[in-house]
N, C-alpha and C positions, 0 to 999 in steps of 0.2 A: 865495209870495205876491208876493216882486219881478218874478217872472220873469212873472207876470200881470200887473205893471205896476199894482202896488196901491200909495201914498203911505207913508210913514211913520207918519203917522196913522191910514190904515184898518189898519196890519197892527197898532198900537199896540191901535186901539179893539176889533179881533176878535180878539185874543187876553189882552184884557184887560193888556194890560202898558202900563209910563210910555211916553210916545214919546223920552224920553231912553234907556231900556233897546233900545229899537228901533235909533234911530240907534248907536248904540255897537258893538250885532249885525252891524247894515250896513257899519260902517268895517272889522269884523273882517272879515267878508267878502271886503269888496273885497281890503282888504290881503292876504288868503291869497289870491286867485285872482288876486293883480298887475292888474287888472283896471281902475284907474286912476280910471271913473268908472261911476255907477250902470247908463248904458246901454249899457257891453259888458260889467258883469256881467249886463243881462240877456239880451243875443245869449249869451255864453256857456250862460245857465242852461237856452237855451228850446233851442239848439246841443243839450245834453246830454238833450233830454229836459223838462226841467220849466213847468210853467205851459201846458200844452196840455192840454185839456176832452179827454175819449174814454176 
């Protein structure tokens, strides 16, 4: 859902979770992939594959 470039709050509101649970997901994220900021975890995630329609 980041790698589509979806908010914290849409990925919050379509999976029914707090948008505090969200963000917290996200920092763990980034922190594993060293990745620094949200927008080259998503070159990284869209790199590997994810967040592409087909």
């Amino acid at each position: 859902m980041i790698a589509a470039g979806r908010s914290n709050t849409q990925i919050a509101a379509e999976l029914y979770l707090s948008g505090k649970t969200v963000r917290n997901n996200v920092s763990t994220i980034l922190a594993k992939l060293q990745a620094g900021d949200r927008a080259n975890m998503i070159i990284r995630a869209r790199d590997a594959g994810f967040g592409q329609s087909g």
